[in-house]
Each structure stands twice: as structure tokens, then as C-alpha cells.
matplotlib code that plots the C-alpha trace (Angstrom):
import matplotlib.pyplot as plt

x = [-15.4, -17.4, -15.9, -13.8, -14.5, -10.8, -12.4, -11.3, -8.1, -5.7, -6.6, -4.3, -0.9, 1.2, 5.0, 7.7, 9.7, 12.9, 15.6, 17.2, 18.5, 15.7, 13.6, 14.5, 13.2, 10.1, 9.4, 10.5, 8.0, 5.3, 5.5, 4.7, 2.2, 0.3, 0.9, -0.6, -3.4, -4.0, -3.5, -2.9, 0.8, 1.2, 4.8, 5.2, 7.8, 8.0, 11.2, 11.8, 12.3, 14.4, 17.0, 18.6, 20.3, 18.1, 19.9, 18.3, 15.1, 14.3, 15.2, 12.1, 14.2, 16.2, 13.4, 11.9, 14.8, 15.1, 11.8, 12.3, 15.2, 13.1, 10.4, 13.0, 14.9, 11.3, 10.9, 14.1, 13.8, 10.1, 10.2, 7.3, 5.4, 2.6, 2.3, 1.3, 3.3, 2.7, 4.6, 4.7, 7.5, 6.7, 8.3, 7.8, 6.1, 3.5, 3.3, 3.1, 0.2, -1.4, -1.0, -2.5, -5.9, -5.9, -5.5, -7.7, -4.9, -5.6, -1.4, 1.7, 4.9, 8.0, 11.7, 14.4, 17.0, 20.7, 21.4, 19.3, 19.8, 20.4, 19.7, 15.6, 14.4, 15.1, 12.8, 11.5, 11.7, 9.0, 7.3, 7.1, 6.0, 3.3, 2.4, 1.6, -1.8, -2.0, -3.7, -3.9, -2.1, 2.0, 4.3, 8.1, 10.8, 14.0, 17.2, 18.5, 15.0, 15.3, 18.2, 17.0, 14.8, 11.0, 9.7, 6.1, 5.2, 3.5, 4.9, 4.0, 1.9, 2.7, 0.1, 0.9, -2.7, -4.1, -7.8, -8.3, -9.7, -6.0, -5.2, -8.2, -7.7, -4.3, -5.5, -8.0, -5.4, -2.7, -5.7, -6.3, -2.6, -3.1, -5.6, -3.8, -0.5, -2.3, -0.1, -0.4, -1.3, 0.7, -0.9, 1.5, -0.2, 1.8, 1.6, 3.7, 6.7, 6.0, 7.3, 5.6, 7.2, 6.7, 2.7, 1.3, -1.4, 1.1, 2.1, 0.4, -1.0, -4.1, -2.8, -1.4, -4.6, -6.1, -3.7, -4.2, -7.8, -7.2, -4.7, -7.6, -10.3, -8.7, -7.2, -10.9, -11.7, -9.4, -8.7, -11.6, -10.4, -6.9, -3.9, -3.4, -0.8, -0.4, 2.1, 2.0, 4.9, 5.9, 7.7, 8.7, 6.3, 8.5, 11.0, 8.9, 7.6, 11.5, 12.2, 9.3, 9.6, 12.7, 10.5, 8.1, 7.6, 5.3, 4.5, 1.4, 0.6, -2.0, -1.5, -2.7, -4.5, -5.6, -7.0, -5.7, -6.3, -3.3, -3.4, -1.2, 0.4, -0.2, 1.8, 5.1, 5.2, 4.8, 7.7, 9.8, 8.9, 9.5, 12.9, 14.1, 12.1, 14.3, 10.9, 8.5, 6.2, 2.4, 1.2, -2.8, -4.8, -7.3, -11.1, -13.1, -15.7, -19.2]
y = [66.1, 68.2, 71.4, 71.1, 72.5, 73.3, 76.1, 74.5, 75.5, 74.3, 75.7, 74.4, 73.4, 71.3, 71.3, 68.7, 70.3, 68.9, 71.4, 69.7, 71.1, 69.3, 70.7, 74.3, 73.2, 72.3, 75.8, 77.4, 75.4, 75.7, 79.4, 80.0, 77.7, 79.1, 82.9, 81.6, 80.0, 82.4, 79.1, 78.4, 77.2, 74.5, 73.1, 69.5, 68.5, 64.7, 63.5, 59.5, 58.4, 55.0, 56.9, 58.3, 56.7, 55.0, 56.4, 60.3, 59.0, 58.0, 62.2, 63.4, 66.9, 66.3, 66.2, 68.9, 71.0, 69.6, 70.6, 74.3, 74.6, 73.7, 76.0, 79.1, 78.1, 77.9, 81.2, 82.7, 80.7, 82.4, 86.1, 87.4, 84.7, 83.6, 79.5, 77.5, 74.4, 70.5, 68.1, 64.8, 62.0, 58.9, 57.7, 60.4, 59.0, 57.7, 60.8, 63.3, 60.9, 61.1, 64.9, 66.0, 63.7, 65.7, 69.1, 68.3, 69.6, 69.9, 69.6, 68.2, 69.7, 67.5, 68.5, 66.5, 64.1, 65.0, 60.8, 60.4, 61.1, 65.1, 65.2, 63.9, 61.4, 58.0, 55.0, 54.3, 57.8, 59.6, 61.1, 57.7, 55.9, 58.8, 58.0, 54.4, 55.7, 59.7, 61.1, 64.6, 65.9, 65.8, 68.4, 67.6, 70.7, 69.7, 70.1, 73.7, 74.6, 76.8, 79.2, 79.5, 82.7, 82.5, 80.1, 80.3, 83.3, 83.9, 80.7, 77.3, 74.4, 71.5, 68.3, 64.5, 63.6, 60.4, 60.3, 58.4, 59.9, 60.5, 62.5, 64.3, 65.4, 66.9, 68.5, 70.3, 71.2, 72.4, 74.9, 75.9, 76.9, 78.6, 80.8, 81.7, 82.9, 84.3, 81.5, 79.1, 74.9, 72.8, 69.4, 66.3, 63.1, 60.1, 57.8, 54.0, 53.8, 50.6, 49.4, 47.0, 44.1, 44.3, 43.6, 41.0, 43.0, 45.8, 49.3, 50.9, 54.8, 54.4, 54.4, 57.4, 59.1, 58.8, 60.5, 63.5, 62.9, 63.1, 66.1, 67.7, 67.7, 68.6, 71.5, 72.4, 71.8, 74.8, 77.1, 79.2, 80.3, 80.3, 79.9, 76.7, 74.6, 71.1, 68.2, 64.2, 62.7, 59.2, 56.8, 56.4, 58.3, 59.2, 60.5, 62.7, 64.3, 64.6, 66.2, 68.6, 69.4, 71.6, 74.2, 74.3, 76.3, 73.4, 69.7, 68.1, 64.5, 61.7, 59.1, 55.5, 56.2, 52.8, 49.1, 47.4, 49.3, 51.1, 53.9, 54.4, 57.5, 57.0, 53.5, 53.9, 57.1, 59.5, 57.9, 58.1, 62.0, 63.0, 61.5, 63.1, 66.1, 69.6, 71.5, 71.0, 68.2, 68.1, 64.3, 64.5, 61.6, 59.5, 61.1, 58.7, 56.7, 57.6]
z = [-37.0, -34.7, -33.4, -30.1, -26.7, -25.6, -23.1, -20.0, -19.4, -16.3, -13.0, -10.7, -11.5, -9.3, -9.6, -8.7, -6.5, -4.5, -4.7, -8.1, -11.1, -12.7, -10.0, -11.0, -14.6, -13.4, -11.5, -14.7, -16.9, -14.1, -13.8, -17.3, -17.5, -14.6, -15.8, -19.3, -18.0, -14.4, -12.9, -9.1, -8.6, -5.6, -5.3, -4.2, -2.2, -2.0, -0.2, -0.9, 3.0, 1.1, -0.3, 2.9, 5.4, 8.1, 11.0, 8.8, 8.2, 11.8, 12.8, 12.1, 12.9, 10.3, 7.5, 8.9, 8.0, 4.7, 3.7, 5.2, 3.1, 0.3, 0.9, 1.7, -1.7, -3.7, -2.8, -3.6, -7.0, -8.0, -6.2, -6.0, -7.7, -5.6, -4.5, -1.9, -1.0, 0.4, 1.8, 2.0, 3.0, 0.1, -2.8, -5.4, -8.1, -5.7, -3.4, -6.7, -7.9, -4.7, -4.3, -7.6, -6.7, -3.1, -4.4, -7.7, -10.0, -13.8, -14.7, -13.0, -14.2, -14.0, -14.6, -16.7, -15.7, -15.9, -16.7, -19.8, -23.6, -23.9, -20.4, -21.6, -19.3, -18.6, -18.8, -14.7, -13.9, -12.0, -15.2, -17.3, -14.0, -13.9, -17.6, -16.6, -15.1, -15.2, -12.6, -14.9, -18.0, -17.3, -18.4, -18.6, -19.3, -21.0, -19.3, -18.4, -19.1, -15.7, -17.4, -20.6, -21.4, -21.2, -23.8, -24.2, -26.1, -29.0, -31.1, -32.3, -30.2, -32.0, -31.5, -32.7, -33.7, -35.1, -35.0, -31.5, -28.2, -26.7, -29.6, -29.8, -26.1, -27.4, -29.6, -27.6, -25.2, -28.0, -29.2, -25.4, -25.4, -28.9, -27.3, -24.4, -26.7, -29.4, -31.0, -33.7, -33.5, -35.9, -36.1, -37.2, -38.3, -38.8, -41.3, -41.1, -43.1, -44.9, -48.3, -50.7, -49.3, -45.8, -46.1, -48.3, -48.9, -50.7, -50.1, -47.6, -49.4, -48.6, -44.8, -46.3, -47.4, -44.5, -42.3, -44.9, -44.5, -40.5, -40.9, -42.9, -40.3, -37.4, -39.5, -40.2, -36.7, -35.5, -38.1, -38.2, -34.5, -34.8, -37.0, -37.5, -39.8, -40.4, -41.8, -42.6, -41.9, -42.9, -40.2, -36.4, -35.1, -31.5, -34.1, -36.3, -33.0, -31.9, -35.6, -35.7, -31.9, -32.8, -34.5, -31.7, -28.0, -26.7, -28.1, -26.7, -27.4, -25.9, -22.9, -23.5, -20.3, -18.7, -20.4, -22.7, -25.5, -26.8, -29.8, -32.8, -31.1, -27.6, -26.1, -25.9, -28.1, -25.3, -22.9, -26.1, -27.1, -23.3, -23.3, -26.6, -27.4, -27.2, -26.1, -23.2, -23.5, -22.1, -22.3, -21.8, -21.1, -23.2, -23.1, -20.4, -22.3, -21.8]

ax = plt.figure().add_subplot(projection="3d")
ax.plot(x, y, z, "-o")
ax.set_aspect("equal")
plt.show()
């Protein structure tokens, strides 16, 4: 495997931002990142005009005041933190996606829902909707992310990796993030959990192996750089993330990206981890082929 390039680090980070408790998450997550990475923070208001009464949404008034409150609340939230905010009346999934290709943002951070599984979020939410064509990497911060104490310090950057170009682009990022702490990158590669009798072709270790073998070069890949760890696991691969995500500040994983083309870890996988992972999770897209 050839060394990685993971210099290029987010420079603009835009934040889903609606006055939410899941909103307040998001700010949290975002201001960390953009310390970490001396990022530019831009908050993105994106009011859904369908889900208020049509007698509101005609008052153009009345939105106006709705998105001063948000602006006056965003800065009592972050202090002297500097941002820069945008607008924008849409549904929010399509006015976030929209927003991070006008403002050429490397990273949208998302907050949780209060409806899903341990307050993760629920399939159809903005962030999986987002994951069905990623306009940039996607962070999601668990719920009560906003009142816990700062997270990102000098821990562990967990990566699922298996090999293909989404993967590789996590890993890359996990090791920018390594950098930027002074932390470590623990890479996870999955292996199926199948028994003899489930393939005619008999047990699968040699599907084994080569996750070791996998595991083994991207180890290599890192280590001389940074500290770097890594562990094969055997089974669902959204639940070994979920398991190993307990020990970790930050999990980063691969989008499917676009086609038709899915990877081991990168289909359904990432919707999955960003439901049920206790940590914040950064989903980066697939490489574009060249």
C-alpha cells in the first residue's frame, strides 16, 4: 500500500443549525472540529417552509424573526467563537446539500435525533438523506453531545477499513485527526461471520486472513507517523463499529458515494453506525475515480 496523503485537512465547516437540542449538539461537535483543524465555522440555518402553518409561511415577517432569534441564540451558544452564518428557507436536507456546494465546505456537522435508538438517528433523517449522495464528509454528534465536556483531545480515532477507496478515504481522514490531537488511529477490519455450513465452498478463514493482511498494511501505512493500533473483528460489521466505538473520541468510516457499486463497509453500514454509535461519527466519501 502506498503511503497516504491525509495533509488536507477541513477548511471550512458548516454546521446544522435550527435552535434544537440536536442543533446545540451540532455546534458543540462543530466547534471542536474547527478549533482542531483552524477551520472556518459557517452555521446553516435552513427553516423547512412545509412544516409551519401556511397562514406563517406566507409572513415573510415572521421568518425573519425566526431566523434573528437563531442568529442571537448561536451567539449566546458559542461566545466568543468566531462564525459567519446563512440562511436559507428549503427543506433541510436539500438546503444543507445545497449550502455546503455554495460555500465549498470540506465537513457538514449534523446533530442527533431525540426519536431514535439512544437518541442516534432515525432512518429518513437529514443526515442519512445526506448520505444518499454526500456533497462532503458528514459528521453526526450523539445526543447531549452539547452538555457533555470537550471530547476531542488527545484520544483514540477509530477507522472501519476494508481495503476499498471509501475506506481508504477514512482512513486518511482518521490519521488527519491523529495529527491534529497528537492522538492515536485504531483501525477495525471486519471479517464475515460465516460457519462451515452456510457456504458450499466451506468456512470462510481465508476471508479471515485477508482482513489481517488488510489490517496489516494500513497499520504499516500510518505507524511510522503516528501511534497507531489495530483489531479484526469477526461479524456484523454496523455492530463491531457500535462495540469498538465505546473506547473511541471519534469513529470515521466510508460513504458508498454514488453508482451502483456498493463496498463491504460502506452501504448500509454507515446509516447503521450513525444511528447507534455512542461517539461522534465522520462518514467520508468514496475517492472519485480517475
Amino acid at each position: 500500500m502506498d503511503r497516504l496523503d491525509a495533509s488536507n485537512a477541513p477548511r471550512r465547516i458548516l454546521a446544522g443549525w435550527n435552535g434544537s437540542e440536536a442543533g446545540r449538539d451540532a455546534l458543540s461537535l462543530a466547534v471542536e472540529l474547527a478549533d482542531l483543524f483552524g477551520a472556518r465555522l459557517i452555521l446553516g440555518c435552513v427553516l423547512d417552509p412545509g412544516a409551519t402553518p401556511p397562514e406563517l409561511s406566507r409572513h415573510r415577517d415572521a421568518w425573519a424573526a425566526r431566523f434573528r432569534d437563531l442568529v442571537v441564540t448561536a451567539r449566546h451558544e458559542l461566545g466568543d467563537v468566531d462564525f459567519s452564518i446563512r440562511e436559507m428557507l428549503d427543506d433541510p436536507a436539500a438546503g444543507l446539500h445545497e449550502l455546503v456546494l455554495e460555500e465549498a465546505a470540506d465537513l457538514v456537522v449534523l446533530g442527533s435525533t431525540h426519536h431514535g435508538a439512544l437518541g442516534r438517528l432515525i432512518p429518513g433523517t437529514v443526515a442519512e438523506r445526506l448520505l444518499e449522495d454526500p456533497p462532503c464528509a458528514i459528521a453526526t454528534a450523539p445526543h447531549d453531545y452539547g452538555r457533555a465536556e470537550p471530547h476531542l483531545g488527545y484520544g483514540v480515532a477509530g477507522v472501519g477499513y476494508d481495503g476499498t477507496p471509501s475506506s481508504r478515504a477514512a482512513l486518511a481522514f482518521a490519521k488527519v485527526v491523529a495529527e491534529a490531537t497528537g492522538g492515536e488511529v485504531r483501525i477495525v477490519s471486519i471479517a464475515p461471520d460465516y460457519v462451515e455450513a452456510d457456504l458450499s465452498f466451506g468456512p470462510l478463514e481465508p476471508v479471515r486472513q485477508e482482513a489481517l493482511l488488510r489490517l496489516k498494511r494500513a497499520v504499516k501505512s500510518l505507524e511510522e507517523d503516528i501511534p497507531t493500533s489495530g483489531v479484526v473483528m469477526t461479524g456484523d460489521a454496523a455492530a463491531m463499529l457500535e462495540e469498538q466505538a465505546v473506547e473511541l473520541d471519534l469513529l470515521v468510516i466510508g460513504s458508498r458515494g454514488r453508482g451502483p457499486i456498493r463496498d463491504r463497509l460502506c452501504g448500509s453500514v454507515s446509516a447503521d453506525v450513525i444511528r447507534r454509535a455512542p461517539c461522534p461519527v465522520i462518514v467520508v466519501p468514496r475517492e472519485p475515480s480517475v
